[in-house]
KOLKOL-903121 format. One record per atom (N, C-alpha, C): atom name; x, z, y; residue in three letters; residue number from 0. Coordinates in pm, 1 decimal, decimal comma. Layout:
! residues N
CA  X  Z  Y  Ala  NUM
...
This chain:
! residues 112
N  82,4  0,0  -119,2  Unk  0
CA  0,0  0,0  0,0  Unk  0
C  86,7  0,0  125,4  Unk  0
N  165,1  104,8  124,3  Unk  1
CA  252,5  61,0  267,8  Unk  1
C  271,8  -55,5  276,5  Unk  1
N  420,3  -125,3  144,3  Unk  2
CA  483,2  -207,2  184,8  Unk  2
C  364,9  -365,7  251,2  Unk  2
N  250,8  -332,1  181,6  Unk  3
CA  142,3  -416,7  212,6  Unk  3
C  91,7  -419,7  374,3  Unk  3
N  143,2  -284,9  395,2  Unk  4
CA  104,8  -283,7  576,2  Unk  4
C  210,5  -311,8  647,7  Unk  4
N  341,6  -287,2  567,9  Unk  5
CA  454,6  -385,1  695,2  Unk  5
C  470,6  -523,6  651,1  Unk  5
N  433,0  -550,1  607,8  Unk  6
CA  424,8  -719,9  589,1  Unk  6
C  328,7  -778,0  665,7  Unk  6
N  221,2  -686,3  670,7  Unk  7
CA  127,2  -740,9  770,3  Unk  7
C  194,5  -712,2  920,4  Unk  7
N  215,2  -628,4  948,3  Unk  8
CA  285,0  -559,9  1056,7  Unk  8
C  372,3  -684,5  1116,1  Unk  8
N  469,8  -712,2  1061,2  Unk  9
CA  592,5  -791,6  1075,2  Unk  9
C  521,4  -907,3  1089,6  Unk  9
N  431,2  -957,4  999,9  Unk  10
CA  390,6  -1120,4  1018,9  Unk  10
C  284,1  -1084,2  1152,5  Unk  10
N  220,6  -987,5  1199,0  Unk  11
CA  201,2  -998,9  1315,4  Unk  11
C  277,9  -977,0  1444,6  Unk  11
N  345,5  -969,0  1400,4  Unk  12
CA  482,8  -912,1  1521,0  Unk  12
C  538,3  -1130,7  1553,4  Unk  12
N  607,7  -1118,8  1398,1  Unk  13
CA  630,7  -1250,0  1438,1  Unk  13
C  514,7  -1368,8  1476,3  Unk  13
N  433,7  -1417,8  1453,1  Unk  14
CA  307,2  -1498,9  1488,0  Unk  14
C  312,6  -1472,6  1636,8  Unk  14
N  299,4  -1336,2  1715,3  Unk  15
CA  286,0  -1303,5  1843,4  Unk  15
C  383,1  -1370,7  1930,1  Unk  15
N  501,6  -1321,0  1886,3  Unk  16
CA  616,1  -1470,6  1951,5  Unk  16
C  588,3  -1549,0  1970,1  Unk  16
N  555,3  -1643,0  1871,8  Unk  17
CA  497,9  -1766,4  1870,5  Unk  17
C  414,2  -1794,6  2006,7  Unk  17
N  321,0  -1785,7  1962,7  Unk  18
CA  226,6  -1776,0  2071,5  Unk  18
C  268,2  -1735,5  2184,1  Unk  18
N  354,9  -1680,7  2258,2  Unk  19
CA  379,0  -1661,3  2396,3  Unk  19
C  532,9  -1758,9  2440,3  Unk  19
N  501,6  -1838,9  2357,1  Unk  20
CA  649,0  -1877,3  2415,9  Unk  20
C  572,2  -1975,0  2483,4  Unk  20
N  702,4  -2023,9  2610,4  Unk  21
CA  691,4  -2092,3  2662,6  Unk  21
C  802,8  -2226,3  2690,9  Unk  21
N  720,5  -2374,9  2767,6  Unk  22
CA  852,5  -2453,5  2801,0  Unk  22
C  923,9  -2379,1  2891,6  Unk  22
N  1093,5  -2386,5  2821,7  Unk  23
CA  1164,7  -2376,9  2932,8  Unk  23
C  1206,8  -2487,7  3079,3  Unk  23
N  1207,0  -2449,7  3170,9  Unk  24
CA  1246,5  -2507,6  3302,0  Unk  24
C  1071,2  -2681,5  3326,7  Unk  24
N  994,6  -2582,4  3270,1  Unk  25
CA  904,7  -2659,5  3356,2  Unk  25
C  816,4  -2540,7  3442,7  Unk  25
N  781,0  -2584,5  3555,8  Unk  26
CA  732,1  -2471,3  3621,7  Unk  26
C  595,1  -2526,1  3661,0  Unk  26
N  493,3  -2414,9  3685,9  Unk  27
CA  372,7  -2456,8  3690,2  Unk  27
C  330,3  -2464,5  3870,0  Unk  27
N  423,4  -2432,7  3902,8  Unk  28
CA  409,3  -2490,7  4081,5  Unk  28
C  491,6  -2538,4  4143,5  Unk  28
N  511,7  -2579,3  4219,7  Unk  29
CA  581,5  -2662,9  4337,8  Unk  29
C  532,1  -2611,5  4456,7  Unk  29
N  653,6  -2611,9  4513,2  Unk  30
CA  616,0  -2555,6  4711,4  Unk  30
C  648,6  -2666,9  4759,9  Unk  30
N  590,6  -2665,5  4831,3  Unk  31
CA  657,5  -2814,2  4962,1  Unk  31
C  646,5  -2732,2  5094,9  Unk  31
N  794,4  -2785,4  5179,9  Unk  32
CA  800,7  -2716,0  5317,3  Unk  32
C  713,7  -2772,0  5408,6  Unk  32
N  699,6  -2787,9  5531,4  Unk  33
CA  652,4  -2848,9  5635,4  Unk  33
C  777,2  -2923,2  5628,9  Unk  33
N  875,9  -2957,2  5626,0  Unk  34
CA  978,0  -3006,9  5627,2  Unk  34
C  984,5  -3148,2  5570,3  Unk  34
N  932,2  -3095,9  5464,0  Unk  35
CA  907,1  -3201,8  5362,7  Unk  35
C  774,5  -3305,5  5357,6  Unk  35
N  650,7  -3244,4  5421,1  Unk  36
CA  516,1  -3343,3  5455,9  Unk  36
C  515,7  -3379,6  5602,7  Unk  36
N  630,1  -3319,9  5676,2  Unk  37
CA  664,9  -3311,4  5804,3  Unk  37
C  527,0  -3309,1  5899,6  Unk  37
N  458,7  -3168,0  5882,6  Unk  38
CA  346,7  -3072,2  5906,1  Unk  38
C  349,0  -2967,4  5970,3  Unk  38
N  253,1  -2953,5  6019,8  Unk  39
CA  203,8  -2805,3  6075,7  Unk  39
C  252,8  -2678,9  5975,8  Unk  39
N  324,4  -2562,4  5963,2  Unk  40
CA  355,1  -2499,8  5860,7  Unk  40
C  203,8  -2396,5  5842,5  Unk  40
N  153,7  -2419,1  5912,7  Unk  41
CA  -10,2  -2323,0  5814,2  Unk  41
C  -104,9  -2379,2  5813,1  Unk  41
N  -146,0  -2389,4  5634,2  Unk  42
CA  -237,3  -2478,8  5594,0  Unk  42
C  -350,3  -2360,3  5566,2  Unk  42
N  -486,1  -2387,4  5610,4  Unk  43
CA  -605,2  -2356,0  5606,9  Unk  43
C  -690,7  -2375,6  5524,0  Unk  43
N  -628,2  -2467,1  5458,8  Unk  44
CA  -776,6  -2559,4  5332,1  Unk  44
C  -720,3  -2622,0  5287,0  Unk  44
N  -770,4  -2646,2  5159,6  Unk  45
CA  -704,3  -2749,4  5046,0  Unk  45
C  -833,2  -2801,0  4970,5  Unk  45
N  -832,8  -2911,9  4941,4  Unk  46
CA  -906,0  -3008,4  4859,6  Unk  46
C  -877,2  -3098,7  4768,4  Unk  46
N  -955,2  -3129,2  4675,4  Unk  47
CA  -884,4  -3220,1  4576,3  Unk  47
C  -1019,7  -3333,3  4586,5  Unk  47
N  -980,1  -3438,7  4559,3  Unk  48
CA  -1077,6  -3584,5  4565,3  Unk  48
C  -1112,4  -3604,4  4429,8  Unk  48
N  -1205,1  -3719,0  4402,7  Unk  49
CA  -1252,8  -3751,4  4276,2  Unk  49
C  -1135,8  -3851,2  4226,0  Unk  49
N  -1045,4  -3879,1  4305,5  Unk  50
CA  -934,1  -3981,8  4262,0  Unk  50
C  -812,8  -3900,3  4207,6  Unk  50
N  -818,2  -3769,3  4253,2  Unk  51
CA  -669,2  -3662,2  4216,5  Unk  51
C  -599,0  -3641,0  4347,9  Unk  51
N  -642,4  -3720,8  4479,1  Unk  52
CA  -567,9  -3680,1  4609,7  Unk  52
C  -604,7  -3561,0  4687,1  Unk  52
N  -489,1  -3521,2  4729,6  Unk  53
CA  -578,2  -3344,1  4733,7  Unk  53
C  -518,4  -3388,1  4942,9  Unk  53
N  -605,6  -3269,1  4997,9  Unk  54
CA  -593,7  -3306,5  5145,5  Unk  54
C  -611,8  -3193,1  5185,5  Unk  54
N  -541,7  -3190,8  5288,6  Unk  55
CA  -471,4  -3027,6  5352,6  Unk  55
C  -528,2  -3011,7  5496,0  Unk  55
N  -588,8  -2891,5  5504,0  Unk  56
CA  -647,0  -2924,2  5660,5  Unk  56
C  -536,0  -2818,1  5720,7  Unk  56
N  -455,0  -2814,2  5823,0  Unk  57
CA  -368,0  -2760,0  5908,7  Unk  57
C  -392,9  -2726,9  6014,9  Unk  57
N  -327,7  -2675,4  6107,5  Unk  58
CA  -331,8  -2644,5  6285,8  Unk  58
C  -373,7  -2774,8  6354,7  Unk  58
N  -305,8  -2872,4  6310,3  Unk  59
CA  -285,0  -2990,8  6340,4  Unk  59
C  -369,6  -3122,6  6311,6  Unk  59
N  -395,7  -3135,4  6195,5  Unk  60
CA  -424,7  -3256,3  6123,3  Unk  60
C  -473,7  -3231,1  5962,7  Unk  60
N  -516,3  -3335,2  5950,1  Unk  61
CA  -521,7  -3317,0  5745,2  Unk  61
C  -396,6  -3398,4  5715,2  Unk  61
N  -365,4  -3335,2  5581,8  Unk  62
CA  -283,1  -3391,6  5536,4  Unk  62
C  -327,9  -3469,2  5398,5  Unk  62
N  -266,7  -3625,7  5379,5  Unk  63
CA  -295,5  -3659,1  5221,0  Unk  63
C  -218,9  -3619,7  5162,6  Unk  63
N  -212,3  -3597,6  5038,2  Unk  64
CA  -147,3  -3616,9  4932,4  Unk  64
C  -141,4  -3654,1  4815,0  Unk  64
N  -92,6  -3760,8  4762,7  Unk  65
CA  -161,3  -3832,2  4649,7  Unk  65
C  -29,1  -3787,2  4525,2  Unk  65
N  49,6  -3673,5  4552,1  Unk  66
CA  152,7  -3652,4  4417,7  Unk  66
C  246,9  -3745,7  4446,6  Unk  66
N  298,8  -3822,0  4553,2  Unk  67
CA  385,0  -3865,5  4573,0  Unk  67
C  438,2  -3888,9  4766,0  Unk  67
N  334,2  -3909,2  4812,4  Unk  68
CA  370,4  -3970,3  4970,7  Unk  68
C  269,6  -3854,1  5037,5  Unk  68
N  305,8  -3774,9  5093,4  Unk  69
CA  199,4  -3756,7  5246,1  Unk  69
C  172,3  -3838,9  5393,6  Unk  69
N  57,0  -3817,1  5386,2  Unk  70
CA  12,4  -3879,5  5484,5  Unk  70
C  -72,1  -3785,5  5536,9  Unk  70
N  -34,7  -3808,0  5715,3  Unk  71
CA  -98,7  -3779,8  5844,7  Unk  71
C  -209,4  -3806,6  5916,8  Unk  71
N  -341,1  -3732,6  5916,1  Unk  72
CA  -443,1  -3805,0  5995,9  Unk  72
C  -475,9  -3708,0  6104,0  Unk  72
N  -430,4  -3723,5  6202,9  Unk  73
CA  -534,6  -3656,7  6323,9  Unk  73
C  -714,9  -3697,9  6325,7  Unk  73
N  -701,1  -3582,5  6365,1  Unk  74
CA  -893,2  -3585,4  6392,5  Unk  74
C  -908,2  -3633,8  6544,1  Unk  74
N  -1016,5  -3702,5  6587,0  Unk  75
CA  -1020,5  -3756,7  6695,8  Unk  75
C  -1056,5  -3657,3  6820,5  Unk  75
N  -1062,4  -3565,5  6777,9  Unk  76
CA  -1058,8  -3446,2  6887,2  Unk  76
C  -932,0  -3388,9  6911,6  Unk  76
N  -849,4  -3381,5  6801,5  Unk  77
CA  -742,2  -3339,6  6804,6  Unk  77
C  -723,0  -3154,1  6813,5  Unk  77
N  -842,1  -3112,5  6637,7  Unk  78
CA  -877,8  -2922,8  6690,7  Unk  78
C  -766,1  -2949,4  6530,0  Unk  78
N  -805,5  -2784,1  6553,9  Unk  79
CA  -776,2  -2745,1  6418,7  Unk  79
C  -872,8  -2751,9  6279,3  Unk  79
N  -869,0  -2817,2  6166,3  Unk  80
CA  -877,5  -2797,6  6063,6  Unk  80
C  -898,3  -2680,8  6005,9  Unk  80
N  -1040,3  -2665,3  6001,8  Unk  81
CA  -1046,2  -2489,0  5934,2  Unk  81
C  -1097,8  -2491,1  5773,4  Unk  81
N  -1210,4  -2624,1  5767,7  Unk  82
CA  -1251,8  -2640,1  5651,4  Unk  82
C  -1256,3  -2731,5  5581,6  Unk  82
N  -1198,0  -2759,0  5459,5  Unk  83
CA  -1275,2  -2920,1  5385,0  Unk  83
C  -1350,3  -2852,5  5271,4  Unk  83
N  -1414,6  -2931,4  5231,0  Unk  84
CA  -1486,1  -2912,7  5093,7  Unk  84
C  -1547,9  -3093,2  5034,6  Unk  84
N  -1580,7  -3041,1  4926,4  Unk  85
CA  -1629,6  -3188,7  4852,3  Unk  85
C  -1768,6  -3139,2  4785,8  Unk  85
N  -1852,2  -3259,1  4813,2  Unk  86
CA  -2011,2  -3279,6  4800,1  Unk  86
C  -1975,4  -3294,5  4624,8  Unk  86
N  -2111,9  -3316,8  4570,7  Unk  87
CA  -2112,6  -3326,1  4431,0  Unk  87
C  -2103,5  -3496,7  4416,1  Unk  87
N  -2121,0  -3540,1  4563,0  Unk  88
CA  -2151,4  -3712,5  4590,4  Unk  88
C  -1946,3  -3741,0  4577,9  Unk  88
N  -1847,8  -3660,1  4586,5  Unk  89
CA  -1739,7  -3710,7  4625,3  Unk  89
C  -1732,6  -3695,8  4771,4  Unk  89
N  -1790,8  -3667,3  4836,6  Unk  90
CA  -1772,1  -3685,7  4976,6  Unk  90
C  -1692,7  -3584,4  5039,7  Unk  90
N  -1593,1  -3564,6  5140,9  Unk  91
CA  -1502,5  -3469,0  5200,4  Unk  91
C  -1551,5  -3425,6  5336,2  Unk  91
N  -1622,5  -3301,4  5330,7  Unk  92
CA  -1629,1  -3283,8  5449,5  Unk  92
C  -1510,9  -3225,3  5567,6  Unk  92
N  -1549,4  -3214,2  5648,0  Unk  93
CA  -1435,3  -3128,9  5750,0  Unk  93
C  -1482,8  -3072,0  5842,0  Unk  93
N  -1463,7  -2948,4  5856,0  Unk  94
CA  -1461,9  -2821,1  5940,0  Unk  94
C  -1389,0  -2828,8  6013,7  Unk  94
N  -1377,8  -2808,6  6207,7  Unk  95
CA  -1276,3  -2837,8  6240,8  Unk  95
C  -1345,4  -2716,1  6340,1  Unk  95
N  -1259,7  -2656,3  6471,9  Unk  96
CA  -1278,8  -2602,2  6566,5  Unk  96
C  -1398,7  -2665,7  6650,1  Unk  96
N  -1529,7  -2631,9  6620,1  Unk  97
CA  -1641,3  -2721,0  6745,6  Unk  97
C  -1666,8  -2832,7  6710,8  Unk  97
N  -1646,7  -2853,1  6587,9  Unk  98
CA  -1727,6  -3018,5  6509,4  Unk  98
C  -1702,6  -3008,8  6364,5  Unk  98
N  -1749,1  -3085,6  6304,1  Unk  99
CA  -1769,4  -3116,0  6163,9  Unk  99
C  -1806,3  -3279,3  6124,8  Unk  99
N  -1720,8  -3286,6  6053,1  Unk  100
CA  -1798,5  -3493,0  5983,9  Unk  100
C  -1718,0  -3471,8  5893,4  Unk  100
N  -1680,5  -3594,7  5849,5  Unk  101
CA  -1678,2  -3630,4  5669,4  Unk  101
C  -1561,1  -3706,7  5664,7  Unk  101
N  -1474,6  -3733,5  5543,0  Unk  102
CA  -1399,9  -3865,9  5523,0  Unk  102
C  -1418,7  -3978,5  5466,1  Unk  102
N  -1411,1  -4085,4  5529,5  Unk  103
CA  -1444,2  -4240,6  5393,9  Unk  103
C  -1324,9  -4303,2  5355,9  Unk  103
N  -1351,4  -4321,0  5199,7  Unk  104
CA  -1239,4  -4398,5  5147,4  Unk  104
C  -1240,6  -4496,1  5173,6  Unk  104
N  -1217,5  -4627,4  5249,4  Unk  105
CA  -1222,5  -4755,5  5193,6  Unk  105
C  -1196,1  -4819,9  5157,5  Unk  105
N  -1180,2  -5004,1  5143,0  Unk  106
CA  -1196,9  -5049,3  5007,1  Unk  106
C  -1015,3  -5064,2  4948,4  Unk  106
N  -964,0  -5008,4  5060,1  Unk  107
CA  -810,6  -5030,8  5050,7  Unk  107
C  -757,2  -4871,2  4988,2  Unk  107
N  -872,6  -4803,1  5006,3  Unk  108
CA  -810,8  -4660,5  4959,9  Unk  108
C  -737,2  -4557,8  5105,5  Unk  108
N  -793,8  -4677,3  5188,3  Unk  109
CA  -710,1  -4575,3  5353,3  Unk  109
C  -808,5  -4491,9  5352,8  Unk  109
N  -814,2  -4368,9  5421,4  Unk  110
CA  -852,1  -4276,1  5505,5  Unk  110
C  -928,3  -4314,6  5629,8  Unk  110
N  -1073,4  -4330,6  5640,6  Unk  111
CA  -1105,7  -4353,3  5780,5  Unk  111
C  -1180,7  -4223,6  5850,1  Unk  111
């Protein structure tokens, strides 16, 4: 009977290893500076699109990001970015200081 309970013991000891290991040197985040999207350094909002492009609302501007290039859009007021969110339609809204409207993709995939 013991030796029957450290065998169990041990094969749960080892199995548990198992299971918690992890890849080495892949990491599950990434920082990017302002440096690097060459941005406002405080971001307010984050969004992700039905395409995978996620968009950053800042002091300044939104930012794109499609996992490779950022891109810059001022708002035509030129406030701050307080809110985005996405409709169940795909649609991006934006919260800004004293207004609110939306983003359209079009057929080129720009930002209008």
């Amino acid at each position: 009977m013991i030796k029957k309970n450290i065998i169990i013991i041990i094969s749960i000891c080892f199995f548990t290893q198992l299971t918690f290991s992890q890849i080495v040197g892949s990491p599950f985040l990434k920082n990017y500076s302002p440096k690097q999207y060459n941005g406002h350094h405080q971001v307010w909002t984050i969004v992700e699109d039905n395409r995978g492009v996620l968009f950053l609302g800042t002091t300044s501007e939104i930012i794109e990001f499609d996992g490779i290039y950022f891109r810059r859009h001022e708002l035509p007021n030129k406030t701050n970015v307080r809110a985005l969110t996405k409709a169940k339609s795909g649609k991006i809204y934006v919260g800004s200081s004293g207004d609110i409207g939306y983003l359209e993709v079009d057929n080129k995939g720009q930002i209008k």
